[in-house]
C-alpha positions in Angstrom: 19.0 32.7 39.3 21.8 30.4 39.9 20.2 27.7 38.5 19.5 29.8 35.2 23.2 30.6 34.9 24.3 26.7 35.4 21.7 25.9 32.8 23.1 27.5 30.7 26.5 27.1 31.2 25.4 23.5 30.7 23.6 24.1 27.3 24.2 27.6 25.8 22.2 26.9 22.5 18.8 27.4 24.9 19.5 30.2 25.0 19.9 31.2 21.6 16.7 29.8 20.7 14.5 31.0 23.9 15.9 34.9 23.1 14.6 34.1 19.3 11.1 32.4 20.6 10.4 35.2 23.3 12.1 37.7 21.1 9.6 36.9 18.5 6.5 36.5 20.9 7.6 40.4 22.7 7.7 41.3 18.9 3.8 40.3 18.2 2.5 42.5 21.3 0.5 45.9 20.3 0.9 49.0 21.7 -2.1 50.7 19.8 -1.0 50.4 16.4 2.3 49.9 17.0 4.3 46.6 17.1 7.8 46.4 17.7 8.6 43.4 15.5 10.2 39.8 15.9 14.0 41.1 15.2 13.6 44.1 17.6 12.1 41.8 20.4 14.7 39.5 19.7 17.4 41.4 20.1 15.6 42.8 23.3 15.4 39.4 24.8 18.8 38.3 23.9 20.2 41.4 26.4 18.4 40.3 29.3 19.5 36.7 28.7 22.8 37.4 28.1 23.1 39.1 31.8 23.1 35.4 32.3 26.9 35.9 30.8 25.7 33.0 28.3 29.2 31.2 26.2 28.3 30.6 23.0 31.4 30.2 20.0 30.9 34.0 17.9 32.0 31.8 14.9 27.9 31.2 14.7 27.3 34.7 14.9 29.8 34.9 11.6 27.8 32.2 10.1 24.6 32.9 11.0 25.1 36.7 9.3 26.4 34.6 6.2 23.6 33.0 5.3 20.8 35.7 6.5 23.0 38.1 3.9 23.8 36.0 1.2 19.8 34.9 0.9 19.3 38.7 0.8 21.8 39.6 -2.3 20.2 36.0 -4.0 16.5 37.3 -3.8 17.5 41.0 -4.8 20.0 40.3 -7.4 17.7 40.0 -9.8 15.5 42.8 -9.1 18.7 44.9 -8.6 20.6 44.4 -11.6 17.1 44.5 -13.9 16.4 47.7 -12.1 19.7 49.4 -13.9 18.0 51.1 -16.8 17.1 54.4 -17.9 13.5 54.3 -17.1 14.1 53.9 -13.7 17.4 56.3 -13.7 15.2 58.7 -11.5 14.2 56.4 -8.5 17.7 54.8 -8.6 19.1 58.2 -8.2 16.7 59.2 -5.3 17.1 56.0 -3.6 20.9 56.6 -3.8 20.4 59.9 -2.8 18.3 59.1 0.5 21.4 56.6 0.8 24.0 58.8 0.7 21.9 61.8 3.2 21.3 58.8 5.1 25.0 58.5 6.0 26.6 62.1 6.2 23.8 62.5 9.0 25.4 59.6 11.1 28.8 60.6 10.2 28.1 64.5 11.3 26.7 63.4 14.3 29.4 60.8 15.2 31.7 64.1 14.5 29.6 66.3 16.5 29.2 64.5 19.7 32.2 63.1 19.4 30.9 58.9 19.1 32.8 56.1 19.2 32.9 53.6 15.8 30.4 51.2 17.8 27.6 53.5 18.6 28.1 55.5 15.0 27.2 52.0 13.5 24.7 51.4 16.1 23.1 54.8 15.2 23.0 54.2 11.6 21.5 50.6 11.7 19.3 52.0 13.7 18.2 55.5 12.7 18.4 54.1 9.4 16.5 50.4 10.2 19.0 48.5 8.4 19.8 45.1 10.6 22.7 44.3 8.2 24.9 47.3 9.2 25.1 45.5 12.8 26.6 42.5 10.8 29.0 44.2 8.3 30.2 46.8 11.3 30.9 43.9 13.5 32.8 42.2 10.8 34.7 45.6 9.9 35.5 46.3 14.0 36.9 42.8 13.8 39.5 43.6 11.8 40.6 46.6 13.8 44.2 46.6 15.4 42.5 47.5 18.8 42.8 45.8 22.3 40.2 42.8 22.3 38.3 44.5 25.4 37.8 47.6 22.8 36.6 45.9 20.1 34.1 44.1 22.4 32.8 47.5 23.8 32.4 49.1 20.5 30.8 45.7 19.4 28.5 46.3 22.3 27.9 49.8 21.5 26.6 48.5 18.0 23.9 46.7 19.4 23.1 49.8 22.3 22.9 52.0 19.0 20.7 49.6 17.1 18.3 48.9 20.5 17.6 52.5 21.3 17.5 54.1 17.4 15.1 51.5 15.9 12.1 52.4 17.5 11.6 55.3 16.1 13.9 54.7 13.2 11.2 51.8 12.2 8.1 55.0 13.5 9.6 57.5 11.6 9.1 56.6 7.8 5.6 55.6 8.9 4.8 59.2 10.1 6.7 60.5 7.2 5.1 58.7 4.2 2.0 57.9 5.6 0.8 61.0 7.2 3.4 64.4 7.1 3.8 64.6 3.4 0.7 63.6 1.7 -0.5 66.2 4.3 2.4 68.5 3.5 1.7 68.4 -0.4 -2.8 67.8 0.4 -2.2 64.2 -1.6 -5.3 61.6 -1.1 -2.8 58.9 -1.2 -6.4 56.5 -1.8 -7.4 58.5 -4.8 -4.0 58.9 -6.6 -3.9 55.2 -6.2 -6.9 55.0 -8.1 -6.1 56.8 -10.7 -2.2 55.3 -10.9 -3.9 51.7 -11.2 -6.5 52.5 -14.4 -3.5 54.3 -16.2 -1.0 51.2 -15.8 -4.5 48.6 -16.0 -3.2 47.4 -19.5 -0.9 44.8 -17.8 -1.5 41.8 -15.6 -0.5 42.1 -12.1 1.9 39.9 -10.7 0.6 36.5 -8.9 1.2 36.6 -5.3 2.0 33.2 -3.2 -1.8 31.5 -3.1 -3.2 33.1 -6.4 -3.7 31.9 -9.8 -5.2 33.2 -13.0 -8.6 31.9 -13.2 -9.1 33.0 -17.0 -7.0 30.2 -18.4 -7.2 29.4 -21.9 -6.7 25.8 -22.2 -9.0 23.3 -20.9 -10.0 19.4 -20.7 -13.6 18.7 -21.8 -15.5 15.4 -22.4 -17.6 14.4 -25.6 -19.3 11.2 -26.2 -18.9 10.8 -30.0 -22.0 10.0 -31.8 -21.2 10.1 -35.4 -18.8 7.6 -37.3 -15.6 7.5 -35.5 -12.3 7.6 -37.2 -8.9 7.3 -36.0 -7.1 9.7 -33.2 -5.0 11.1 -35.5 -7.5 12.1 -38.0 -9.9 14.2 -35.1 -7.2 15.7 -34.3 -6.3 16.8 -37.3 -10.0 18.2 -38.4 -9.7 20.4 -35.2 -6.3 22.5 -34.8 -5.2 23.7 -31.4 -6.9 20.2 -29.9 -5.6 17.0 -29.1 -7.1 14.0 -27.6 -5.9 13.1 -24.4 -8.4 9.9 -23.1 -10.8 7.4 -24.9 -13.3 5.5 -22.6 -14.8 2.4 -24.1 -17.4 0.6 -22.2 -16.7 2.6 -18.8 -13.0 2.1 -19.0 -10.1 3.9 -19.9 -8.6 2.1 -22.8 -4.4 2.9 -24.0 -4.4 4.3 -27.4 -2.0 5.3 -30.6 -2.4 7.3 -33.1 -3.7 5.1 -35.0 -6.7 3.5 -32.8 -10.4 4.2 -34.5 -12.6 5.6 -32.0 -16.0 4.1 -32.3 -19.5 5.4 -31.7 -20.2 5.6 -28.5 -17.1 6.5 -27.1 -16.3 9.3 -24.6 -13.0 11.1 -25.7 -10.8 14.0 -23.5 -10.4 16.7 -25.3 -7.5 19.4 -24.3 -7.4 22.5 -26.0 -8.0 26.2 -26.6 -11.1 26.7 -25.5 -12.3 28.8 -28.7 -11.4 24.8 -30.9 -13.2 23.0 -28.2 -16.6 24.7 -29.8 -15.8 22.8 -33.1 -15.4 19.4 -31.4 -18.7 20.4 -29.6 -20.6 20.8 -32.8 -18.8 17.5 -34.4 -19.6 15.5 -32.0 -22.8 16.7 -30.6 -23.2 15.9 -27.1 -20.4 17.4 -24.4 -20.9 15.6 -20.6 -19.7 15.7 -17.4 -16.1 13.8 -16.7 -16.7 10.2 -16.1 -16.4 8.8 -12.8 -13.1 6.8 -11.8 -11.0 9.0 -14.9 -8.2 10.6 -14.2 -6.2 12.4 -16.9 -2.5 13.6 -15.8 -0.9 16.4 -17.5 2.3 18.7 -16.3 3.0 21.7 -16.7 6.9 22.0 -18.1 9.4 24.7 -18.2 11.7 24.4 -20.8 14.9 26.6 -21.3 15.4 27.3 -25.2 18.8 25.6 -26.4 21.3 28.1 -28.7 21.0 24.6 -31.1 17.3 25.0 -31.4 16.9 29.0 -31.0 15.8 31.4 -33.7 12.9 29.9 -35.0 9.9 32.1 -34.9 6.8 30.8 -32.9 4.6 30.3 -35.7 7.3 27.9 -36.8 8.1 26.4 -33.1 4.5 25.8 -32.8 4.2 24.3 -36.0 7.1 21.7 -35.8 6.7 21.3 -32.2 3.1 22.1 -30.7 1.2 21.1 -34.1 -1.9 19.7 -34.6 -2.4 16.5 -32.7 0.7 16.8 -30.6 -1.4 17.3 -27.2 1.6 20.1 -26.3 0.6 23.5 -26.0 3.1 26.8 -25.5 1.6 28.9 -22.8 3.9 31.2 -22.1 7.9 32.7 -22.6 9.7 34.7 -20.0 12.8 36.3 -21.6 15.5 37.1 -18.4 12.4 37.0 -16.1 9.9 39.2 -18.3 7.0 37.9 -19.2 7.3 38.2 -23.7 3.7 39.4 -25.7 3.6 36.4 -28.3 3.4 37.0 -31.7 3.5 34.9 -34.7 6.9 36.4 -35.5 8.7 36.6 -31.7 12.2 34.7 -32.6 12.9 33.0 -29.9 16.7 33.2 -28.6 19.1 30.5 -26.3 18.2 31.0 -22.6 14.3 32.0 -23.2 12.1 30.2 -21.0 9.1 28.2 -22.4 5.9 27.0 -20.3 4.4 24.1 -22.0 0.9 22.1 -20.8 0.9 18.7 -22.1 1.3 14.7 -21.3 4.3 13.6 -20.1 5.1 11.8 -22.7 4.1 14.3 -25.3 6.1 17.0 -23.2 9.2 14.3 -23.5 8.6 15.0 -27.4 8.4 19.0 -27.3 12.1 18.6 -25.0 13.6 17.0 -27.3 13.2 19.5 -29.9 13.4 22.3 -27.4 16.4 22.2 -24.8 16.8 21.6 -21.3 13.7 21.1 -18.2 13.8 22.9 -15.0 12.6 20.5 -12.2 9.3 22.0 -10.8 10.3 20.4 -7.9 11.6 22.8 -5.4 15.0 21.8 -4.4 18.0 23.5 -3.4 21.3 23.2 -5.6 24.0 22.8 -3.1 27.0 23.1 -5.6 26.1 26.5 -6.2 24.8 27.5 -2.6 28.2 26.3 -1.1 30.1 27.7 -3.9 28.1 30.3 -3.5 28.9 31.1 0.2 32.7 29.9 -0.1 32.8 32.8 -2.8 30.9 35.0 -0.6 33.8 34.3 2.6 37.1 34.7 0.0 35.5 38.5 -1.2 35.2 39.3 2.8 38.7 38.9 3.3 39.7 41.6 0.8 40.8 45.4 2.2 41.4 48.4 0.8 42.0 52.1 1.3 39.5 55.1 0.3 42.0 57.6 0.6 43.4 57.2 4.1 39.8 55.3 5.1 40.8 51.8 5.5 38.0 49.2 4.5 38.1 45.7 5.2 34.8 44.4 3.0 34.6 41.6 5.8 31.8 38.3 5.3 28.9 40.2 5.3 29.0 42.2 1.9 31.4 39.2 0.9 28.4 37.2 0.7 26.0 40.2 0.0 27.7 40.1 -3.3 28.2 36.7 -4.1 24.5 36.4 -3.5 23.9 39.1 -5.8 26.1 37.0 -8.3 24.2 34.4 -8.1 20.5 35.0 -7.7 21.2 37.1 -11.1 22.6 33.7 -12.4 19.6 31.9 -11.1 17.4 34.5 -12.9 19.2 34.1 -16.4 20.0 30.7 -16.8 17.5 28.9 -14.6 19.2 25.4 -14.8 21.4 26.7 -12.4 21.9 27.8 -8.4 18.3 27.0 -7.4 17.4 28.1 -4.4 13.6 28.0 -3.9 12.0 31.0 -2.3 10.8 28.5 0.9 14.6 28.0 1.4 16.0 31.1 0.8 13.1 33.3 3.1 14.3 30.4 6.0 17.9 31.5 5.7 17.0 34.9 5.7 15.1 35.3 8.5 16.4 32.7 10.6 20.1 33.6 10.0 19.2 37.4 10.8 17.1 36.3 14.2 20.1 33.7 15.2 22.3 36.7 14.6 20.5 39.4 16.1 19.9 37.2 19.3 23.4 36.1 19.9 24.4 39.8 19.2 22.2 40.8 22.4 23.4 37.7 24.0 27.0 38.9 24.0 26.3 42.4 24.0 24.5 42.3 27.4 27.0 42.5 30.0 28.6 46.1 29.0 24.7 46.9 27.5 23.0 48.4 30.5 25.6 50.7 31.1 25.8 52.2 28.0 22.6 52.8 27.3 22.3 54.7 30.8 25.4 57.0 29.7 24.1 57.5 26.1 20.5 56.5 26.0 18.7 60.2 25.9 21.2 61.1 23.4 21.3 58.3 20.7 17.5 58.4 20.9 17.4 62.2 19.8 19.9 61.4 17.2 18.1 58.7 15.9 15.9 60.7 15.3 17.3 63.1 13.2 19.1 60.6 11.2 15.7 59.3 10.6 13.9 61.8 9.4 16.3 64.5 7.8 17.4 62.3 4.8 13.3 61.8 3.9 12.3 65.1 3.7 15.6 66.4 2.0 15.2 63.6 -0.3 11.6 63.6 -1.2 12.0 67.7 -2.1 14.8 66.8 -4.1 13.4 63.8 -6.1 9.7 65.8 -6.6 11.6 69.4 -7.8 14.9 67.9 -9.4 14.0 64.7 -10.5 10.9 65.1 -11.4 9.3 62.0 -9.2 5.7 63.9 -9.1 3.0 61.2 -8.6 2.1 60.7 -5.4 2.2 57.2 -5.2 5.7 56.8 -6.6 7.2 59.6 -4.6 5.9 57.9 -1.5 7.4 54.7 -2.6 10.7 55.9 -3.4 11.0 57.2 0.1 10.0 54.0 1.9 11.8 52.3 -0.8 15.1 54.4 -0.4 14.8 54.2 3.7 14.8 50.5 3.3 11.0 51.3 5.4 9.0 48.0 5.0 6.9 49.3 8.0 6.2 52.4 5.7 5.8 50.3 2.7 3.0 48.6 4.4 1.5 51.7 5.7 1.6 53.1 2.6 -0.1 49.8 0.5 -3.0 50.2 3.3 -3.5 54.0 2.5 -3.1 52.8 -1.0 -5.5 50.3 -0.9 -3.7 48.8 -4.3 -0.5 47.5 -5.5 0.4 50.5 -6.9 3.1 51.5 -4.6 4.9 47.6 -5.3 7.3 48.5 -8.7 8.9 52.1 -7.5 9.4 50.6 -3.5 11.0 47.2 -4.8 13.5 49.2 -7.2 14.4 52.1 -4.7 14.5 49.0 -1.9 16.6 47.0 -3.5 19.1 49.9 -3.8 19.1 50.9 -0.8 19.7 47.4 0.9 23.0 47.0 -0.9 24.3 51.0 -0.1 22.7 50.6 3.2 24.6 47.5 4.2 27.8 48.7 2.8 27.5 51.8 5.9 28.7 49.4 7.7 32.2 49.1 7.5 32.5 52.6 6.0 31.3 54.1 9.3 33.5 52.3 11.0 36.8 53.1 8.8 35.5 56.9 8.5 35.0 57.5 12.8 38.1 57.4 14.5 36.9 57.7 18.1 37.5 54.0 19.8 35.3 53.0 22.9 36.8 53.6 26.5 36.3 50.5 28.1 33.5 50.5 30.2 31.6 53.4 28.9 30.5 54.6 25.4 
């Protein structure tokens, strides 16, 4: 053992990363169908380590937090300020709702039993499953004008709270959405899934990671031309929505211009709409197989619509800018994310994103005349991420009084908003803040395991003793603050607002419980995607109230640790 502790006393950093390893390895195990989960076993781990009394600097907790938070407010921004509309007013308003129960359940027990600030915030990120409440409390205890040996107990009792509610706090919503109300209200949670997918079957679903749309409407095809040839501009022009993209003369791959004749003999690359591709079929007679050796490159281009070149219509954007012979071909337009329905008349506005398939040269053309490219390359733009985490750090510092409830918003919803800011940004003008999703899922997760690691790291030595003084009794609390706020919520979002289908009631209580345990239970029950649109609304509420808890339990409780105990 005494080698362990000189270890690390030598290099603390091991240990940071053999609590997240382990952590995440203890996390994989089963217990039937149960699986605690990486950030669970992490935090698990980085106890027992820490009995090792393990120095590392807090100022990487701080940062680690940082960017784990800010990478959550960038990938929800979008779906959280889109979400604000009337059509959704109902699951907004449950998901506050289960909010809101969520946290007069944690403050009536800290009042009841009389808890310190530590363990209330413990209990709530726990009984409530919300790993960002153990950041944003920490932050908010920080600022407290307490002894330092205070602080660090309630800091301690955070993570106690956290270890022994979230085992049942993650259970809970499982039982709940899964099994006790479907059996409550005699739902088949398969069946209504069924019948929720044919009614909303008139749109296409949404592409996960891997998947493509095989129907595609523009393709590359090969003819050898047997009649009298002509020049390239001239086939093009006797066959709209097609453009000639390769000549082969005499097994090679010849350069051509507008103006080259393409003889008999010939075999010519055709890309186009498939429907036009039957005329050049018929022209020329015989279609074959691509030559060997040939290799036609083409890109697909986003383009952002410039104010200078907005307002045209689409007939009259394809006309001057995908016409006949132009080898560019408008696939697609997003409109602040959404996918637009084209029609001849859609005016096109500054900001509207185009998806062009074309040469590169040809798609050099179409830019011009369009506005600005967004690299497909994914790279991160580090003027806005640091910006965007400098931002972030200045909000945290600000404090404030709710009535006599002093608030300090600390780094954590600091940056929980300035990522907000700008993954909104990202979504609406997409030349700027990139942060690709590979990126921003890496500081996510490993910012919230580095930070839920060294929080059991330091946590450890006062850890064992609280839990055996409070153990029994945060569990059972847990508890309740699990469950109470689902059931009182689903009742009032089926009678009052009116959430009646099945699948969408189920989803809004996951969704509002910040449950992705019960989210997946429920899309295996489900057997569809149906359950995806209500849970990532409600979710995406209920991660930003959720995370603000934090620093509200700890201004609202006024019990302080005694040192030593909880």
């Amino acid at each position: 053992m005494e080698m362990i502790h000189e270890f690390f006393q030598a290099e603390p950093l091991t240990a940071l990363f053999i609590s997240i390893s382990l952590g995440y390895f203890v996390g994989k195990l089963k217990i039937g169908r149960f699986v605690l989960g990486g950030i669970a076993g992490t935090l698990v781990v980085g106890v027992l380590i820490g009995q090792f009394r393990v120095p590392i600097h807090p100022s990487i907790e701080t940062f680690s937090f940082a960017l784990f938070i800010y990478a959550v407010g960038y990938q929800g921004g979008p779906k959280f300020i889109s979400s604000i509309n009337f059509r959704s007013l109902a699951e907004l308003s449950s998901s506050t709702i289960m909010t809101l129960i969520g946290l007069g359940c944690v403050l009536l027990a800290a009042w009841w039993f009389n808890l310190d600030r530590g363990t209330a915030a413990g209990l709530a990120a726990g009984g409530l499953t919300q790993s960002a409440i153990i950041g944003t409390a920490d932050s908010a205890l920080s600022k407290l004008d307490l002894a330092p040996d205070v602080i660090k107990q309630m800091k301690t009792n955070v993570a106690v709270g956290y270890a022994v509610c979230y085992i049942f706090g993650s259970l809970g919503p499982i039982l709940v959405v899964s099994w006790f109300l479907p059996m409550v209200m005699k739902w088949d949670l398969r069946k209504e899934a069924i019948a929720l997918a044919k009614k909303l079957a008139g749109g296409k679903a949404e592409l996960e990671p891997g998947q493509f749309d095989a129907a595609n409407n523009l393709c590359t095809r090969f003819f050898e031309v047997s009649g009298g040839g002509g020049t390239v501009t001239a086939l093009n022009e006797s066959h709209t929505d097609t453009a000639i993209v390769c000549i082969v003369r005499d097994s090679e791959s010849i350069d051509f211009d507008a103006n080259t004749v393409v003889e008999q003999g010939d075999i010519i690359g055709v890309l186009g709409v498939v429907k036009a591709l039957k005329s050049v079929a018929r022209d020329h007679n015989r279609e074959i197989t691509p030559p060997d050796n040939i290799q036609i490159v083409e890109e697909h281009r986003q383009l952002i619509m410039s104010s200078a070149n907005a307002h045209k219509s689409v007939a009259n954007y394809c006309r001057d800018v995908c016409g006949t012979g132009s080898g560019v071909f408008l696939t697609g337009v997003k409109r602040r994310g959404n996918t637009i329905n084209l029609t001849p008349d859609f005016l096109f506005r500054g900001g509207d994103s185009l998806e062009l398939v074309g040469r590169s040269h040809d798609l050099d053309a179409a830019q011009a005349k369009t506005g600005h490219m967004i690299s497909a390359a994914a790279v991160t733009d580090f003027i806005f991420f640091g910006l965007g985490m400098t931002i972030g750090m200045i909000l945290g510092m600000i404090s404030f009084k709710l009535g006599d409830i002093p608030v300090t918003l600390g780094s954590g919803v600091g940056c929980l908003l300035s990522g907000l800011f700008f993954g909104w940004l990202r979504f609406t003008r997409p030349r700027f803040a990139a942060l690709p999703a590979g990126a921003s899922n890496f500081l996510r997760d490993f910012g919230l395991a580095v930070f839920v690691a060294l929080v059991g790291i330091n946590a450890a030595p006062q850890a064992l003793e609280a839990i055996k003084q409070n153990g029994l009794t945060l569990l059972l609390l847990g508890a309740g603050v699990t469950i109470i706020p689902q059931i009182i919520t689903f009742y009032i979002s089926y009678y009052v607002l009116r959430i009646r289908n099945p699948i969408t009631a189920m989803s809004a209580v996951a969704g509002g419980r910040s449950a992705n345990p019960a989210f997946a239970a429920l899309l295996e029950k489900a057997g569809n995607s149906t359950p995806v649109a209500t849970f990532t609304i409600t979710y995406a509420i209920a991660n930003i109230f959720l995370t603000l808890w934090g620093p509200v339990v700890v201004g609202v409780v006024q019990t302080n640790a005694t040192v030593g105990g909880g």
